[in-house]
N, CA and C atoms as a LAMMPS dump frame, in Angstrom:
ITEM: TIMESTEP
0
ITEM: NUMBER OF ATOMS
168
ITEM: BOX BOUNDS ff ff ff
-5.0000000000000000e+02 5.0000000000000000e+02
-5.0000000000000000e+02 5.0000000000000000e+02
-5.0000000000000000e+02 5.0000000000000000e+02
ITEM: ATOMS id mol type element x y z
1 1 1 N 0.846 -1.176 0
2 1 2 C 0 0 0
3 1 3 C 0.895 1.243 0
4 2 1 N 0.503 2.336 -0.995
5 2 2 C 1.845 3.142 -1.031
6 2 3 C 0.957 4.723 0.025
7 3 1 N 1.54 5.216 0.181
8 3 2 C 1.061 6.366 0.842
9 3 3 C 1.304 7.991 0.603
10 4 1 N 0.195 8.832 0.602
11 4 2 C 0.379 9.992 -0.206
12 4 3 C 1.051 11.242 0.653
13 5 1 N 2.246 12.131 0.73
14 5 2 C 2.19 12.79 2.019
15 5 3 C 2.431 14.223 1.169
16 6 1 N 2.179 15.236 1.528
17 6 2 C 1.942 16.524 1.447
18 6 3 C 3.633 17.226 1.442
19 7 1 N 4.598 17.643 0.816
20 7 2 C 5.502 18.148 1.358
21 7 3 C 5.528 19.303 2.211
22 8 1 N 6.313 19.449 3.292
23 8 2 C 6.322 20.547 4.499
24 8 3 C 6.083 21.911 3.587
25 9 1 N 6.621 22.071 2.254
26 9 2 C 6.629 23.362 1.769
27 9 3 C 5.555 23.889 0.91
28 10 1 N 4.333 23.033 0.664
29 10 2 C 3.438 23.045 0.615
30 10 3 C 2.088 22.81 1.659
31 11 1 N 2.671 22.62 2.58
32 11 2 C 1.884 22.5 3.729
33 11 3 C 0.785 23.624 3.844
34 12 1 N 0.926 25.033 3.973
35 12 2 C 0.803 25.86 4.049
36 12 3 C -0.037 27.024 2.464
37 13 1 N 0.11 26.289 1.596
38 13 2 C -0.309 26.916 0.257
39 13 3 C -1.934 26.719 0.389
40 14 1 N -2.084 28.069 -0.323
41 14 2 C -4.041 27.475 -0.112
42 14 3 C -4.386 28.202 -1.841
43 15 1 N -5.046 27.978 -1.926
44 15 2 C -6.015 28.364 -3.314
45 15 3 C -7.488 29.172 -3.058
46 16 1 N -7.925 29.212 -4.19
47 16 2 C -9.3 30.091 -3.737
48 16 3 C -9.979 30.137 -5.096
49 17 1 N -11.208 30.024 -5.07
50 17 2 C -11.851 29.978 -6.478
51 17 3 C -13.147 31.071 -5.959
52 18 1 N -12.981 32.187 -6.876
53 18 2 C -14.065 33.123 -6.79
54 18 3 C -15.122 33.172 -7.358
55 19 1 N -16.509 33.219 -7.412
56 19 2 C -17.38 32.8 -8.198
57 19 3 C -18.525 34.293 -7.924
58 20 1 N -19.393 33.489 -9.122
59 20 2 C -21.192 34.391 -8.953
60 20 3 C -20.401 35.972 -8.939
61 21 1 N -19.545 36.127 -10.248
62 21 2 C -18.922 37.91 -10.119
63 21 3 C -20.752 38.31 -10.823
64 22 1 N -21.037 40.072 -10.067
65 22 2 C -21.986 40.901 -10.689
66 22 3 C -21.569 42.385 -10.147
67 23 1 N -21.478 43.026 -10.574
68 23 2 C -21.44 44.674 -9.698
69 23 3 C -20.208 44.943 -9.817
70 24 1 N -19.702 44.605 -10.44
71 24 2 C -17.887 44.936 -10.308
72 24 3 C -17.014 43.964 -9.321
73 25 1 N -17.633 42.773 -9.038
74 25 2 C -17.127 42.192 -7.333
75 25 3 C -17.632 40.784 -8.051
76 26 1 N -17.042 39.61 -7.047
77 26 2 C -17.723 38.165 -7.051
78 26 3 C -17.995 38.12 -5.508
79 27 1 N -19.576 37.729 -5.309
80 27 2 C -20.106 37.517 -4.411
81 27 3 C -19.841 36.264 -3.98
82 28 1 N -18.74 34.992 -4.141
83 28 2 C -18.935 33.825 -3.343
84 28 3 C -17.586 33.445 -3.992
85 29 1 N -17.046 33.015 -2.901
86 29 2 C -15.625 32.385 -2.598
87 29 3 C -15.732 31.663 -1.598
88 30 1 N -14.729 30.186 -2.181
89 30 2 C -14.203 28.714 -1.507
90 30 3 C -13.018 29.089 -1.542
91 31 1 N -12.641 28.746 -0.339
92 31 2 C -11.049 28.703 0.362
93 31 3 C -11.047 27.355 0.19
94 32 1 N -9.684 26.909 0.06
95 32 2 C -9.105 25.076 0.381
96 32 3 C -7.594 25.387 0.516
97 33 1 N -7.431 24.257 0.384
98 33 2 C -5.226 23.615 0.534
99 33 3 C -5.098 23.197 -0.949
100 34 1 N -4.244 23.075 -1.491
101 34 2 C -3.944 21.841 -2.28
102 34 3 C -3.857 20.594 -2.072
103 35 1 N -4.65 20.009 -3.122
104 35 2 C -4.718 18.726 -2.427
105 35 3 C -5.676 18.375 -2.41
106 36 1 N -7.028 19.137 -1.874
107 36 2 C -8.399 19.676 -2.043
108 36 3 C -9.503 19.472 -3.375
109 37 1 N -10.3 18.965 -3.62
110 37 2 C -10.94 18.931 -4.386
111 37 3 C -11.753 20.26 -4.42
112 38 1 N -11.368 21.031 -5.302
113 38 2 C -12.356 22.679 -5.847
114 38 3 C -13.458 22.471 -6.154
115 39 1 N -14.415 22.205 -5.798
116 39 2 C -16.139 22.471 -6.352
117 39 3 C -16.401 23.845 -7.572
118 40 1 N -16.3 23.383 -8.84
119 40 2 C -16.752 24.519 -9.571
120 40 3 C -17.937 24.501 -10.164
121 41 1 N -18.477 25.557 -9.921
122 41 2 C -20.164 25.726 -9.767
123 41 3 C -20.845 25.654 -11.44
124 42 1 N -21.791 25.276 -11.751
125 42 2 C -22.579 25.548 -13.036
126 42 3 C -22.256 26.873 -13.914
127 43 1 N -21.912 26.861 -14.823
128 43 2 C -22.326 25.946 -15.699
129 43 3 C -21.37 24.823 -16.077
130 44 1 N -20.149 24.659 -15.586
131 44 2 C -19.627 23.477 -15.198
132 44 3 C -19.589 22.476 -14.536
133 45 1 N -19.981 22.902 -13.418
134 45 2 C -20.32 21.635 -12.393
135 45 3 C -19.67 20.601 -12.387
136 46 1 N -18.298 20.883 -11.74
137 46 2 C -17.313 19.486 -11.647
138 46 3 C -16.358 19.717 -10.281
139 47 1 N -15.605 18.733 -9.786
140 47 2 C -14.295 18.96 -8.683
141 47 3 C -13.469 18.691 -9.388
142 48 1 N -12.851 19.673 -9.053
143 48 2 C -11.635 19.908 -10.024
144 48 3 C -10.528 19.224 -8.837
145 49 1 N -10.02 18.348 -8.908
146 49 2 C -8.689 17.273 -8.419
147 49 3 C -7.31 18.233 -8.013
148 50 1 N -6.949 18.713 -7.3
149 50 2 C -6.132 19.376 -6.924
150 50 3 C -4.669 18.843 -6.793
151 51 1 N -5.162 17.5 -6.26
152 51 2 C -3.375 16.571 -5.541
153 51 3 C -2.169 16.175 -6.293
154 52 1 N -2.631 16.191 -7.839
155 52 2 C -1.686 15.978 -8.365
156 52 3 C -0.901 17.667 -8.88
157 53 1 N -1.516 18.599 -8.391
158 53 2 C -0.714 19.966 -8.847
159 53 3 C 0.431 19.953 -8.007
160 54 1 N 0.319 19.084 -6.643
161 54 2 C 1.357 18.955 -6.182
162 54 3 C 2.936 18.329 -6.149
163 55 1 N 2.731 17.824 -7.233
164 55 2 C 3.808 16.988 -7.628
165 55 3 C 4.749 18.539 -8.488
166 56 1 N 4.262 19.786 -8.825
167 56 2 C 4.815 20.668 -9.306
168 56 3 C 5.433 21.404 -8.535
């Protein structure tokens, strides 16, 4: 069984996906880590897989 571990220097990195922009602004933002599966909202509607960005 192999096991997945996070490096220390990424420990700390976070992402953010801003959504629902109107008025000059986006009214709704998700915080996560890498690593994290991103929920992106309609008209896509998918999780976007994060863990392997870490191998970069």
């Amino acid at each position: 069984m192999s096991e997945f571990r996070i490096p220390e220097r990424h420990a700390r990195c976070t992402l953010a996906l801003h959504s629902e922009p109107g008025g000059g602004t986006y009214h709704r933002r998700w915080s996560g880590k890498f690593g994290d599966e991103v929920p992106v909202p309609a008209p896509f509607d998918f999780g976007l897989t994060t863990a392997e960005l870490l191998r970069y």
